[in-house]
C-alpha positions as CSV (number, residue, x, y, z in Angstrom):
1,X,12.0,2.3,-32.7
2,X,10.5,2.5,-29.3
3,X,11.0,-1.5,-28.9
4,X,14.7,-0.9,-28.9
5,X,15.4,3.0,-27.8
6,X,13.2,2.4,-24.4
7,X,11.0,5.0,-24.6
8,X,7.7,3.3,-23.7
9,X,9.1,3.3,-20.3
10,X,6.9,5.8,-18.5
11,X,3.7,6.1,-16.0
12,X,0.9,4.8,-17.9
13,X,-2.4,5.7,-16.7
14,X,-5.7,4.6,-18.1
15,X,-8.8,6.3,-16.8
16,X,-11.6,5.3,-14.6
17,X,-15.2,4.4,-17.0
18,X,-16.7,8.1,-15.7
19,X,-15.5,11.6,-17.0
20,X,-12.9,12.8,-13.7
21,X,-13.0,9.0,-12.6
22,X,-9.5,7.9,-10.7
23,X,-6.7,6.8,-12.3
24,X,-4.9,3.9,-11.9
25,X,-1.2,2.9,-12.5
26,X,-0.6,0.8,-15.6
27,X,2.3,-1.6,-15.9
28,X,3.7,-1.9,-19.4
29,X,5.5,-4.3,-21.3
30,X,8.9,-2.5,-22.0
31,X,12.6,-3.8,-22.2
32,X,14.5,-2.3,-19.2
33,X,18.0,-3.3,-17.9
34,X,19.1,-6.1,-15.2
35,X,22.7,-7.4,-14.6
36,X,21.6,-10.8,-16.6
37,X,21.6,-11.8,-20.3
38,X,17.7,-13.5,-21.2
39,X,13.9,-12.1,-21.5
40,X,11.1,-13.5,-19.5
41,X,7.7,-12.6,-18.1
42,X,6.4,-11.7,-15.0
43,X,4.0,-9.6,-12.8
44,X,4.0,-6.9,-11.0
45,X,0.7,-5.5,-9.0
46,X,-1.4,-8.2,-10.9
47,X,-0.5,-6.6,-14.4
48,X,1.4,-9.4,-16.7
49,X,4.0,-8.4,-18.7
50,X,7.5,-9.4,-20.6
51,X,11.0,-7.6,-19.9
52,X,14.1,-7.9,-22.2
53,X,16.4,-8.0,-19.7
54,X,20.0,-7.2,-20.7
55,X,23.5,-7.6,-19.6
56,X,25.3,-4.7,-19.7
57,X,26.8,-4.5,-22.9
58,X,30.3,-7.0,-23.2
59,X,33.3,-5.0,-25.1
60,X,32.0,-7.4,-27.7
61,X,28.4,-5.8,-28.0
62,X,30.0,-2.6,-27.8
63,X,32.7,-3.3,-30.4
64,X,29.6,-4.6,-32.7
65,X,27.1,-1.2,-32.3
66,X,26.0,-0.1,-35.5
67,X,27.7,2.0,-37.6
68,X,25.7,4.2,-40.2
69,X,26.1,4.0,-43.9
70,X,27.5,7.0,-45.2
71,X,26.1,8.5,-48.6
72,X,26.5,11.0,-51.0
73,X,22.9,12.2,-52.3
74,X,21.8,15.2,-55.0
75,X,22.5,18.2,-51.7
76,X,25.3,16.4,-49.8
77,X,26.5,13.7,-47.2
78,X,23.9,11.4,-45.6
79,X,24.4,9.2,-42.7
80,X,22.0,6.5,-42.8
81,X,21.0,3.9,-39.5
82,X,18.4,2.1,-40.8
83,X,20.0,-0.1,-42.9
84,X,20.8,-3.0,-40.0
85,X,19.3,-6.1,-39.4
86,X,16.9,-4.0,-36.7
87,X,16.6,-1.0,-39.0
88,X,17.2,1.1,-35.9
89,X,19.8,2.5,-33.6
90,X,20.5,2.5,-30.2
91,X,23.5,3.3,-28.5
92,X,25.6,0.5,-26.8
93,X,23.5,-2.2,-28.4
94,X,24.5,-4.6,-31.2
95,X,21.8,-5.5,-34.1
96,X,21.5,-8.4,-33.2
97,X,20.5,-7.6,-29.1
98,X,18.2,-4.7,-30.6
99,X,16.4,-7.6,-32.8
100,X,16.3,-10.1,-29.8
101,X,14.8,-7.3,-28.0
102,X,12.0,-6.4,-30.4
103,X,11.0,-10.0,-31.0
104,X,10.7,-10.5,-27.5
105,X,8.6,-7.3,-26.8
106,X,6.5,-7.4,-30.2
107,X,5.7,-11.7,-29.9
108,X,4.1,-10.7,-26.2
109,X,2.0,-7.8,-27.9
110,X,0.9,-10.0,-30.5
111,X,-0.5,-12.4,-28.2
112,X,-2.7,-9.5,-26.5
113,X,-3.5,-8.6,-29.7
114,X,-5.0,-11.9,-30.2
115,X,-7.5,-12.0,-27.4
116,X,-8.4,-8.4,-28.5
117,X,-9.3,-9.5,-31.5
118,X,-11.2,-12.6,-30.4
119,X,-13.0,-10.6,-27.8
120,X,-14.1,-8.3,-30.5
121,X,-14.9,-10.7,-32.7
122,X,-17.1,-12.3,-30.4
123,X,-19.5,-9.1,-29.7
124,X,-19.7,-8.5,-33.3
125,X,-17.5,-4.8,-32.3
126,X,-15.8,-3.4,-35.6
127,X,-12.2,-1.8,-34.2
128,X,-10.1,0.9,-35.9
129,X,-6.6,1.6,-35.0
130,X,-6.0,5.3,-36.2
131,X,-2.7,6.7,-36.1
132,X,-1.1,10.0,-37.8
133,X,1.5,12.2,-36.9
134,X,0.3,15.6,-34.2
135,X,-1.6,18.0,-35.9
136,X,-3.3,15.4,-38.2
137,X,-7.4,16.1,-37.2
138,X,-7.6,12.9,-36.3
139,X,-9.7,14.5,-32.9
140,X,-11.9,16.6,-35.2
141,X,-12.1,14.1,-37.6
142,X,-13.6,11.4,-35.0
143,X,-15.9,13.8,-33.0
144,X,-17.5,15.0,-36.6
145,X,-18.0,11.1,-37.6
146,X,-19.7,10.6,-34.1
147,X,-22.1,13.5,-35.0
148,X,-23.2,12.1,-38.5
149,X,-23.8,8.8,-37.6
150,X,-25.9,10.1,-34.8
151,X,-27.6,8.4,-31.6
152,X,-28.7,5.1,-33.8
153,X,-24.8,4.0,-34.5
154,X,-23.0,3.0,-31.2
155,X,-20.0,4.5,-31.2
156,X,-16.6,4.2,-28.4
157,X,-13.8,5.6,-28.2
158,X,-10.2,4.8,-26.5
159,X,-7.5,7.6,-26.9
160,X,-3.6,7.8,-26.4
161,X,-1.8,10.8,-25.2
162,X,1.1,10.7,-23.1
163,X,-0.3,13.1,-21.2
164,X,-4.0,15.0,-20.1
165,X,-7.8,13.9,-21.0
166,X,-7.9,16.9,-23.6
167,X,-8.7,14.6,-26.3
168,X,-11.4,12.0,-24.5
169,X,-13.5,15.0,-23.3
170,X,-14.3,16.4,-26.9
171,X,-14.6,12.8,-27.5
172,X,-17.7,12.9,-24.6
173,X,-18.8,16.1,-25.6
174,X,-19.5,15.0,-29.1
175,X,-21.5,12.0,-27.8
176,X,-19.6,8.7,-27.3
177,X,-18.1,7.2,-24.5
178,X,-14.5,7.2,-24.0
179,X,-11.7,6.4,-22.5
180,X,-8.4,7.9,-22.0
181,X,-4.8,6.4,-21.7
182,X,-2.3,8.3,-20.8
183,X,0.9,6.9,-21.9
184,X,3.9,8.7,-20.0
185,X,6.7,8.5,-21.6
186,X,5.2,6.1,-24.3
187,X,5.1,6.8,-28.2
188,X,2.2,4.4,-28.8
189,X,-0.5,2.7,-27.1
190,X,-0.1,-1.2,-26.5
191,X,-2.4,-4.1,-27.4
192,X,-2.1,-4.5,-22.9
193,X,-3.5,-1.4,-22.5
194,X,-6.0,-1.2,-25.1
195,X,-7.4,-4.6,-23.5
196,X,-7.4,-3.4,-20.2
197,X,-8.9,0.2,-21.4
198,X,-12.0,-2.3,-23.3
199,X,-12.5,-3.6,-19.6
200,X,-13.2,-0.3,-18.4
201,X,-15.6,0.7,-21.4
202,X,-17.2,-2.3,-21.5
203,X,-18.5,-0.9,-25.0
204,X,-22.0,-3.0,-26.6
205,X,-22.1,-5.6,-28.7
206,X,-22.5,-4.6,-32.9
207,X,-21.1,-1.4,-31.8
208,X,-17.8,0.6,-33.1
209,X,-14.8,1.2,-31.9
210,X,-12.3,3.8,-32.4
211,X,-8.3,3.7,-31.3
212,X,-7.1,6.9,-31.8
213,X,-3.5,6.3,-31.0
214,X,-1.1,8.6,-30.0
215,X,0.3,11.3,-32.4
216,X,3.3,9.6,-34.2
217,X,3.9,7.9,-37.7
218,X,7.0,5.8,-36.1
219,X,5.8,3.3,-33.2
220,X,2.4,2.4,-33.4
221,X,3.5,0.9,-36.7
222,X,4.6,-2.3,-35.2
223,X,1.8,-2.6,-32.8
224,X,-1.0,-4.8,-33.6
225,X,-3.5,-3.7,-31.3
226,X,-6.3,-6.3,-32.2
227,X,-8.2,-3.6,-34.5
228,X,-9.7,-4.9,-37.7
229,X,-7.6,-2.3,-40.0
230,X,-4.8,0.3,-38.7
231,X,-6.3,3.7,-40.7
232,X,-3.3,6.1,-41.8
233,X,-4.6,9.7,-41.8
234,X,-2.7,12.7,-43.6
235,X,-3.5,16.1,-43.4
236,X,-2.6,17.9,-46.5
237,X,-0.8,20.3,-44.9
238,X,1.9,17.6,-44.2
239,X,3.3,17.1,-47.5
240,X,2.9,14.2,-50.4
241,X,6.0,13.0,-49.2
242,X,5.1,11.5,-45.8
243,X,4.2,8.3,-47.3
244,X,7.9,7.8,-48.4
245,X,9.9,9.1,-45.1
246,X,7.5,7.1,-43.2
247,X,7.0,3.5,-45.0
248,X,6.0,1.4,-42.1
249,X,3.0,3.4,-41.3
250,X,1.7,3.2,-44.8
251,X,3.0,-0.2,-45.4
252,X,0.8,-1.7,-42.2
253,X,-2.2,0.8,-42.8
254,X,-4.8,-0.4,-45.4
255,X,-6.6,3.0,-45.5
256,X,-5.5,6.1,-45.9
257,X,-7.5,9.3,-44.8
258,X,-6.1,12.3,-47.1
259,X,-7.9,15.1,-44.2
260,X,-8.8,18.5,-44.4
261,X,-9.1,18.9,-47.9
262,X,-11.3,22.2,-47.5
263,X,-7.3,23.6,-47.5
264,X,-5.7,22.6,-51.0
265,X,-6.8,25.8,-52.7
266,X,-4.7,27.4,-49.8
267,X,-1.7,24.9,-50.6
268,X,0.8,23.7,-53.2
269,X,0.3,20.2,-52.3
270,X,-0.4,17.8,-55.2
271,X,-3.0,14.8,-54.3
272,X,-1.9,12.3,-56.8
273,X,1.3,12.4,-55.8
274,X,0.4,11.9,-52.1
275,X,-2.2,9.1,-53.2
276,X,1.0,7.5,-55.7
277,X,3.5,7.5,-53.3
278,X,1.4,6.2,-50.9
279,X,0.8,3.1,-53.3
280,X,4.6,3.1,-53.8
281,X,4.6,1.7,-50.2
282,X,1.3,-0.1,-50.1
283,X,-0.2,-0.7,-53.7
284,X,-3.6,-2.3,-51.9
285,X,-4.0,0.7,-49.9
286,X,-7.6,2.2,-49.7
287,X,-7.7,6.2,-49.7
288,X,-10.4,8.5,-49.2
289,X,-10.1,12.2,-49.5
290,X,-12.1,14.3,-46.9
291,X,-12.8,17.5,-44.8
292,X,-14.1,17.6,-40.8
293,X,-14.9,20.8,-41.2
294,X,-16.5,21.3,-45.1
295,X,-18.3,17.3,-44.9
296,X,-16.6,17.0,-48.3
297,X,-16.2,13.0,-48.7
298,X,-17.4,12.3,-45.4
299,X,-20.9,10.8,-46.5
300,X,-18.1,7.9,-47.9
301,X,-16.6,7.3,-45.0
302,X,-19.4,7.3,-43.0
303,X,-21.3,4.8,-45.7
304,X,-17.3,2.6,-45.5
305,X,-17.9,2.4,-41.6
306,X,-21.7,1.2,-41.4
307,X,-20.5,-1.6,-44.2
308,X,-18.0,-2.6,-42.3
309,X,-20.1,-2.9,-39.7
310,X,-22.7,-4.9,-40.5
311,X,-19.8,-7.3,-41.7
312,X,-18.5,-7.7,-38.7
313,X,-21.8,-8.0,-36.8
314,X,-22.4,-10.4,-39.6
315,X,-19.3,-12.6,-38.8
316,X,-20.6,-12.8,-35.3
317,X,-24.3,-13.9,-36.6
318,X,-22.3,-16.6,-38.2
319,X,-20.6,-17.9,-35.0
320,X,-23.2,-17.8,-33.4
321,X,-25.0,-19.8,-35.7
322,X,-22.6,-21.8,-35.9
323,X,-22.0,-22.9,-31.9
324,X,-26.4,-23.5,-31.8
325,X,-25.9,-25.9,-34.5
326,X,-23.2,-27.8,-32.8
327,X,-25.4,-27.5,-29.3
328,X,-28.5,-29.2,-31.2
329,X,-26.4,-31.8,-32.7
330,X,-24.9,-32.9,-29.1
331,X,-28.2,-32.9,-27.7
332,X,-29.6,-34.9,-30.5
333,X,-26.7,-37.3,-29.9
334,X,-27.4,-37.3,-26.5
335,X,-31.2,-37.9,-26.4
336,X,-30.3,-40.9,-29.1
337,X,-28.1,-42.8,-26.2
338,X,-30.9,-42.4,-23.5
């Protein structure tokens, strides 16, 4: 995975709150190499964030790289790396530096992901992490659900690429704001960027908000970005079997979009296998079957998003409640001692 190969290293570049606005130079958090042995944190150009840094790798760590697990299945050899304490390979690292890596890099996201989640919380805003491999709809899919829930819904929208604005200008042209981040060399957006991207939107209180990540089943697994649920989405011109060669993703999602449905008389692709082997991986996972571009089954997405909006807005009515009652009783307390 990304936390351990070093592929989020890159120029990421989140856009300016306009359409054409400038660009400004992202810092990420990534693990990159120094001539010392520890992790810490600090800043560069006001932007905080964690490096792994690591020694160059001893005779020992090279001695220790991981060796695959060779197999014999039904059509031949396999050669199997994930079967580690990291679950991953990279060369000239050990399992156990890939693992210190990851922890190091993942524990910092989660702490982003915290205040994402508190901010959103706070404003009543229901968050969406969606993620799917290229080719998916997800685009399509969330410029058609802009359009049917119509001017009275607030919707927002931050997208991942690694590179152009392709994606946040349908986004615009359907309706709702958005924002683009342009990851570089990144596989997946962070829950650092997405923060600093919700600073830029500034989206409305009780509104929605959409994280369409970028294109990849792998990554964005491990990245809490603060959302309320990550949302798998499978086209069904992917195969039933994606659920299987791509665990995480399913195992982290708890709903599963099976898209473009309008295409199964085209296809040999059998959706109860898709739906079982998706529930091989996650048994509590939600899935709904639908089509951008026919509106089959988007009236129940459409009705799943406006419930789990006003829950959320709900949960914020709560708080708020909540904090009045405390105020009144201080003042009471306080008026009582006078």
């Amino acid at each position: 995975m990304c936390t351990v190969c070093g592929c989020s290293k890159g120029n990421v570049k989140i856009e300016g709150r306009t359409p054409g606005g400038v660009k400004f130079p992202y810092r990420p958090h990534h693990a990159h190499s120094h001539d010392h042995g520890h992790s810490h944190d600090h800043d560069h150009d006001q932007h905080h964030h964690v490096h792994a840094h690591l020694a160059p790798a001893s005779p020992a760590d090279q001695a220790a790289e991981h060796q695959p697990t060779l197999s014999q299945q039904a059509g031949g050899a396999a050669l199997h790396y994930g079967q580690g304490a990291a679950h991953a390979h990279a060369p000239g690292l050990s399992q156990a530096r890939m693992v210190k890596i990851e922890q190091d890099i993942l524990s910092k996201n989660d702490g982003y992901a915290a205040q994402n989640r508190q901010w959103l919380r706070d404003r009543g805003i229901f968050a969406l992490n969606l993620v799917s491999s290229p080719g998916s709809g997800k685009t399509t899919l969330l410029a058609e659900t802009i359009r049917q829930l119509g001017s009275d819904t607030l919707v927002y929208v931050v997208e991942g690429d690694q590179q152009t604005s392709n994606d946040a200008e349908r986004i615009r042209a359907a309706g709702a704001p958005a924002i683009q981040i342009n990851t570089g060399k990144g596989c997946h957006l962070d829950a650092h960027m997405v923060g600093q991207a919700l600073e830029q939107l500034n989206p409305a209180d009780d509104s929605l908000l959409l994280i369409e990540n970028v294109g990849n089943l792998v990554c964005p697994a491990a990245f809490d970005l603060g959302e309320a649920h990550k949302v798998a989405i499978l086209s069904v011109t992917e195969g039933e079997d994606k659920p299987l060669k791509y665990p995480d993703m399913f195992a982290a999602a708890d709903i599963m979009l099976l898209t473009k449905i309008d295409l199964l008389r085209h296809l040999d692709f059998d959706v109860d296998v898709c739906i079982a082997n998706a529930r091989r991986i996650n048994p509590k996972i939600k899935v709904l079957q639908l089509s951008s571009k026919s509106g089959d089954g988007m009236d129940l997405w459409i009705d799943w998003l406006l419930l789990a909006m006003n829950d959320a807005q709900l949960v914020k009515q709560r708080e708020v409640a909540r904090l009045r009652q405390q105020i009144a009783a201080l003042e009471q307390q306080l008026q009582e001692r006078r």
